[in-house]
Each structure stands twice: as structure tokens, then as C-alpha cells.
N, C-alpha and C positions, 0 to 999 in steps of 0.2 A: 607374678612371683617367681615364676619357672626360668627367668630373664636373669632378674636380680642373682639367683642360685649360682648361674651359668659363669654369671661377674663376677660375684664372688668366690668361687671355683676354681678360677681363671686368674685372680689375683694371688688365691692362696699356692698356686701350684705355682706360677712364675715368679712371685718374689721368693718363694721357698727356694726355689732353684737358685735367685739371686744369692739370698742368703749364705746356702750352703758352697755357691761358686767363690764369692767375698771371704767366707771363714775361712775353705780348703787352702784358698792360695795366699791367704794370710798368714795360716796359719803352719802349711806344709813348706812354702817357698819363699816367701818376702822377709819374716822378720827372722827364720834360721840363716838366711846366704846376709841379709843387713849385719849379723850379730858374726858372722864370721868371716865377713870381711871388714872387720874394724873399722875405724875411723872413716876409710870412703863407703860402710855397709851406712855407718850410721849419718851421715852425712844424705845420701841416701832415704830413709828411712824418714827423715826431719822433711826432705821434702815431699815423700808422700802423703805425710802426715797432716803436715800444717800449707800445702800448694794445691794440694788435689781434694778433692771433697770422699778418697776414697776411706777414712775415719768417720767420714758422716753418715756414708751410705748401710753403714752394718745396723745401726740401728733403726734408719727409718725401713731399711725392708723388714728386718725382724719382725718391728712395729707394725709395719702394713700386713703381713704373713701371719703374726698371732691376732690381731683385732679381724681380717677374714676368716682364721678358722673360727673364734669364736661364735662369733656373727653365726657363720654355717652353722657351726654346733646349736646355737641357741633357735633357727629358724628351719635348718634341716631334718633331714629324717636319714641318719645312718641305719634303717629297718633293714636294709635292701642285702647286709653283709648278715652271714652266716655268725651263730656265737661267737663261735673265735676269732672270725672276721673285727666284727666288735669288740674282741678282745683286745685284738690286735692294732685297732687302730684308735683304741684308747691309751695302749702302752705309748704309742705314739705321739696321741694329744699330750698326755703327761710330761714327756720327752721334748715336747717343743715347747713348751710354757715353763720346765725347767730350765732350758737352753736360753728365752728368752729371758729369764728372771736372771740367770748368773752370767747373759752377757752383759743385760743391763748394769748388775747391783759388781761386777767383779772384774770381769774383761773390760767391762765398758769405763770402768773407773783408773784398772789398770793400762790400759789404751792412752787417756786423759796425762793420766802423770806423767807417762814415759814419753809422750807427744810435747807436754811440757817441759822436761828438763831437756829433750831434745833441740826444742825452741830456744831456751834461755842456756844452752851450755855449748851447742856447737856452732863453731863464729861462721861467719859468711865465707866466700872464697876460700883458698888453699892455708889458714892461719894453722895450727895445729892445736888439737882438743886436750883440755888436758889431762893429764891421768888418772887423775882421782875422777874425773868429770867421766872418762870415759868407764873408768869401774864401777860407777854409779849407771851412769846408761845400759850396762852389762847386765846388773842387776838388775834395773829395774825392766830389760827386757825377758828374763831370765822368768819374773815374776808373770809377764803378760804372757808369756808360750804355756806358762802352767794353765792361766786360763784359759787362754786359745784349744789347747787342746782339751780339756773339760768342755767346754761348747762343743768344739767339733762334736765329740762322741756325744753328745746331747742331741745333737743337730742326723747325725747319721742314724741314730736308736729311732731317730722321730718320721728321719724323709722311708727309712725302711717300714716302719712302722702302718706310718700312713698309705706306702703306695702297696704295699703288702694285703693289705685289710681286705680289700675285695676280689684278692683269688683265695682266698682262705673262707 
């Protein structure tokens, strides 16, 4: 049993790490410099989106990161943390299973749409996008940084949370 702990430990801390690596630079650097360098940001953007599996990857680590802490949770023994330790690193838990929930039900829907009119609005090679198509992409990335940044601070409340709980 003491094995299995270790794995699952070991999963929840490395994809957490992915997780929050994917979000930070998703969300600090890729889709602000896409969205403000227009047409070649978004151009850009379409093929990170729909070329690279880097849209894919936010939610199977989420995935993999919340179904390990559960698991912990459900077969672990957090005794070993001080009250507030425990306190602390349930503000945590909470923080990462809300983070999970609104990247899935929000970010992750918003990701989807702007991934799509991305796909189906900007042409291939050097054609030019067009404007309404590009004010529409503005917005609807406009909509996905609101959520990007609600996960982030989801995501930071949780990894602080969690890695806090046992000097407390």
C-alpha cells in the first residue's frame, strides 16, 4: 500500500506542476502576445490550438492531478499535518477541485469555441482575416483570459495550499 501512496504522490505533484506550468503560460504569455499581435497573434494561436495537442494536455493533467488527489484523499491519511496544516490543505483541496470544475465546465468550453472559429475563420497562408471574423476572435479570446485567469488563481490558492499544509 505504502508503494501505491508513493505513485500516487508522485502523480499528483508532477502533473500539478504540469497543470499549473500549461495554465501560467497560457494564460500569462500565449493568448495576451496572440491577442495583441492581431492577425499573425491569431494566426498563431489556431495553430497551437488545432496542430499541437497543447489544448489537450490542460485537461488530461487536471484530470490526472484531481482523480490522484482524490484517490490520496480517499486511501490516505492527512493525520501526520498539524490542525491548521489540515486546514490548510483542505483550503487547497477545495481550490483544486474548484479549479478543475471551472476549467472543465468554462475555460475548457471557452478554449473549444475560440479553437473553433479560430479553425473555421482564419484562411491558410498570408489570405487576410476578416474584420468582423477578427472582432469576433478578440472577443471570444477576451472571454477565455477571463477564464484563464479565474483557474490560474484557482490553481495558485491550491498548489500554495497543498504544498503549505505540512510546515503549518
Amino acid at each position: 500500500m505504502d508503494i501505491v501512496l508513493v505513485v500516487l504522490r508522485l502523480l499528483h505533484i508532477i502533473f500539478a506542476f504540469l497543470w499549473f506550468g500549461l495554465g501560467i503560460t497560457a494564460t500569462l504569455y500565449i493568448l495576451p502576445a496572440a491577442v495583441a499581435s492581431g492577425a499573425s497573434g491569431m494566426r498563431f494561436a489556431k495553430n497551437i490550438l488545432t496542430r499541437t495537442p497543447f489544448g489537450r494536455m490542460l485537461p488530461i493533467v487536471s484530470g490526472v492531478t484531481t482523480l490522484a488527489g482524490l484517490i490520496l484523499y480517499a486511501v490516505g491519511s492527512p493525520s501526520h499535518f498539524s490542525q491548521l496544516g489540515n486546514i490548510v490543505l483542505g483550503i487547497g483541496a477545495v481550490a483544486g477541485l474548484a479549479a478543475t470544475i471551472h476549467g472543465g465546465a468554462m475555460t475548457g468550453r471557452a478554449t473549444r469555441e475560440f479553437a473553433m472559429a479560430l479553425a473555421t475563420t482564419v484562411p491558410e497562408g498570408d489570405a487576410a482575416i476578416p474584420a468582423n471574423a477578427l472582432s469576433n476572435l478578440n472577443a471570444l479570446a477576451a472571454k477565455l483570459q477571463e477564464h484563464q485567469r479565474i483557474s490560474t488563481i484557482l490553481m495558485v490558492i491550491a498548489l500554495l495550499g497543498m504544498g503549505l499544509a505540512r510546515y503549518l
